[in-house]
C-alpha positions, 0 to 999 in steps of 0.5 A: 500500500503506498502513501497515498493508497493506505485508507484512512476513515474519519471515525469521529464523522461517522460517529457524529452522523449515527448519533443524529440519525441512528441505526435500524438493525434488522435481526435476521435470525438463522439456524445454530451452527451444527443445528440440522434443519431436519427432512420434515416439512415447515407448515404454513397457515394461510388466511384462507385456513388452509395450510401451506407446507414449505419443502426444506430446499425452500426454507434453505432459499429463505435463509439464504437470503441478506435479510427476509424479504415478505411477511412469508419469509418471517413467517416460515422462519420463525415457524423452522425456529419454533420447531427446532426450539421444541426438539432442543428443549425436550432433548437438553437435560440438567446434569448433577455429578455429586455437588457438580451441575451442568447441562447436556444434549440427548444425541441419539434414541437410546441415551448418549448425552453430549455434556462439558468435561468439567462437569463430568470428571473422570469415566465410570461416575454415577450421573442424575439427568432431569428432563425438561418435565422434571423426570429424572434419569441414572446415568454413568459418565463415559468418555471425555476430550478436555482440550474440546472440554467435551464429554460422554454420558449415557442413560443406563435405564431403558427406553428410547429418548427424545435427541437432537441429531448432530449435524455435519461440521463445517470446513474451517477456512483458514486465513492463518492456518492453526490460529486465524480461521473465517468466521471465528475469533482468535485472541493473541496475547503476549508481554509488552515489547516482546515481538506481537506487532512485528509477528502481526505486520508479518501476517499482514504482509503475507496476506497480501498474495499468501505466504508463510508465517510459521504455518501457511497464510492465505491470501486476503485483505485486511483491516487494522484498528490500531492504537498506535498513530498513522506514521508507525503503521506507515513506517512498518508499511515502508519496511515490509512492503506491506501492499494495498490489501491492507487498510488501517484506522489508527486511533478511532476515539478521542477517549474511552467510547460509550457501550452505545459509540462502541456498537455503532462503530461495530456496525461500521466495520460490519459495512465496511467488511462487506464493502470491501470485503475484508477477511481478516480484522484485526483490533490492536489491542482491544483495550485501547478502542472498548468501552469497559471501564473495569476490564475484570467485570465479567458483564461489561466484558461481555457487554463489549465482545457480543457485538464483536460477533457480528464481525465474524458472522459476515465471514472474516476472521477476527483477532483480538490483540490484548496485553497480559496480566502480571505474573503471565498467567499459564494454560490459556490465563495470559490474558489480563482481565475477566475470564469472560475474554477468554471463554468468548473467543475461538482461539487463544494464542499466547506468544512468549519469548523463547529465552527469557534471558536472552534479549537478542534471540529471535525466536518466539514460542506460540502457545495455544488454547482452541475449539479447532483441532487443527491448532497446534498446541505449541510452535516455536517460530524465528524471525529471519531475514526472509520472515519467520519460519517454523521450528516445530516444537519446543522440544524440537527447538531444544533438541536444534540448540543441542545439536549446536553445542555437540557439534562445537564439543565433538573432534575428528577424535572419538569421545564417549557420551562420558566425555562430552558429558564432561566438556559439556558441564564444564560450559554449560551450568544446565547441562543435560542428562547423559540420557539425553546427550546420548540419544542427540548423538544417536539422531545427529548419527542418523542424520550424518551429522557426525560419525560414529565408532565402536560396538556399544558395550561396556568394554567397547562404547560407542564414541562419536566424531566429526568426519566427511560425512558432517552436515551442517 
């Protein structure tokens, strides 16, 4: 995007405009994800009294539709949701686990239960159902997936049970893949300075034609809310090569906007996401343009992030950029704030330097917490002269470093795991475990990286050497 290309939007104009004249917002209800609009027929009753059905290929016509467009599309809608909601009620049940209580979902005739993982606890406990008549029903807790937080109960009396049917998944369309994904919300958190805008301006630029940020990045445009003034974000622009797919408003409020600026400025990023078809928005950070006065108020909190759903709803992906809190909390509580942020969003991605010692190391650990499977759990990424390139795991990343130090300690002549153990401690206040030293040597030896020598017995070791065969 050049100097002139860059696009700037007057927020304090357009707020002026919505405060005199407002804003009418049709709500345009439509199934839940997952929900199955089901083989039956909708019924529609006509003035005449008589009855009119609605084949399912024609309400999916009505849904499709940007909003309803006669009093026969409400009418067949609101009828689908009624019968939907029927079926929904009857088939969720409360769930008490000893003092533990939640809710769950029938999912078939005769009696598994779709529930939380924390509720249920471990497999095997005894479970009392209610129904949505008050019956109530043994059950016996099954299996459970706590990075999903889902689990499995089933009714152990007999009988055939009123279900929801389970729907087929959607395809998750990745903009960033593993951590920004169409139509769903990600949260980045990561220490002041420690690299989030330089990772952020990467991703920006790769959306340009594509490219790779430690996973793959797909081609989209882009729109920024940022805190930080025009010519940083021009400066970063300059710099990268950051093209004209990416569009920017740089401090939309002259102080903290009301809940009421605050919707009103949603809908129009919500305009301008459809004008322009953006895939991707990015708030940075988040706590620089909401409306929360006490970020730990759990209903303010959440107050400010509902509208943010309408964003996501137009199919573009949305990142929130949020500090963290002091003492940087562990497994998915970086984030400073009310928990309410962190149950909200779809991905939790949490960025931490890989050495915390070491300034000048380029390399930063992405930790993540998410609804998606394909998120990886762990990533360590480096920022090189061509971009930030993936090095796999921490694990991975240690076994690089160590790789490192092993090809410094080893010689054209034979050492011993014994030996190189000893140099090791003599540079090394950490050194690792023989255990440890002596399956590197054996994966280095695997990869050619140095030779290796002897029986592997106790009167005959193996000793470990460089030689023509070394790869760097």
């Amino acid at each position: 995007m050049t100097r002139r290309q860059i696009k700037y939007h007057a927020p304090d104009l357009f707020l002026s405009v919505w405060a005199v004249f407002g804003m009418i917002v049709l709500l345009y209800p439509s199934p839940p994800r997952g929900a199955v609009l089901g083989g039956e027929s909708a019924v529609q009753d006509l003035p005449s009294g008589r009855t009119k059905k609605t084949s399912v290929s024609d309400l999916e016509a009505v849904l499709k539709k940007p909003a309803p467009e006669s009093i026969s599309d409400l009418r067949t809608i609101e009828i689908q949701l009624k019968k939907i909601t029927d079926q929904i009620r009857r088939s969720t049940v409360g769930v008490r686990i000893g003092r533990a209580q939640g809710s769950g979902v029938i999912i078939s005739k005769d009696g598994y239960v779709l529930t939380a993982a924390h509720v249920t606890g471990s497999p095997g406990r005894s479970v009392v159902l209610t129904l949505s008549d008050g019956k109530q029903l043994d059950a016996i807790t099954l299996g459970l997936n706590r990075k999903l937080d889902a689990a499995l109960l089933k009714i152990t009396e007999t009988g055939e049970w009123p279900f929801s049917e389970m729907g087929d998944s959607e395809p998750v369309n990745w903009i960033w893949f593993g951590y920004l994904a169409a139509g769903f919300i990600s949260l980045l958190t990561g220490l002041w300075k420690a690299g989030k805008t330089t990772l952020l301006a990467h991703v920006i630029r790769a959306c340009g034609g594509g490219g790779d940020v430690g996973s793959k990045v797909e081609p989209c445009r882009v729109l920024l809310v940022t805190e930080e003034p025009h010519g940083m974000w021009s400066r970063r622009r300059d710099d990268l090569g950051i093209g004209d797919h990416a569009h920017c408003i740089a401090r939309p409020f002259m102080s903290k906007p009301s809940h009421g600026q605050w919707r009103a400025f949603i809908r129009h990023i919500v305009e301008l996401t459809t004008e322009h078809i953006y895939g991707l928005i990015i708030f940075d950070t988040l706590g620089s343009v909401a409306p929360y006065q006490n970020e730990n108020d759990a209903a303010e909190m959440q107050a400010t992030l509902m509208p943010l759903q309408a964003i996501a709803d137009t199919g573009a992906a949305v990142l929130l950029v949020h500090h963290p809190r002091k003492g940087d909390g562990q497994e998915g509580q970086a984030s400073r704030g009310s928990g309410a942020l962190t149950g909200f969003v779809d991905c939790i991605i949490e960025l931490r330097r890989y050495s915390r010692t070491d300034r000048s190391d380029s390399r930063r650990t992405l930790t993540t917490f998410s609804r998606l499977d394909e998120s990886p759990p762990e990533v360590v990424v480096e920022l090189t002269d061509d971009g930030f390139i993936s090095l796999g795991s921490r694990s991975d990343a240690n076994k690089a470093d160590r790789a490192v130090t092993l090809l410094d300690i080893l010689t054209t002549d034979g050492l011993t795991v014994k030996e190189i153990k000893a140099a090791w401690d003599e540079q090394d206040a950490t050194p690792p475990s023989e255990k440890t030293i002596r399956n590197d040597l054996e994966y280095g030896f695997s990869k050619a990286r140095w030779l290796r020598a002897g029986a592997g017995t106790r009167g005959d070791p193996f000793t470990y050497r460089l030689g023509e065969r070394v790869q760097t």
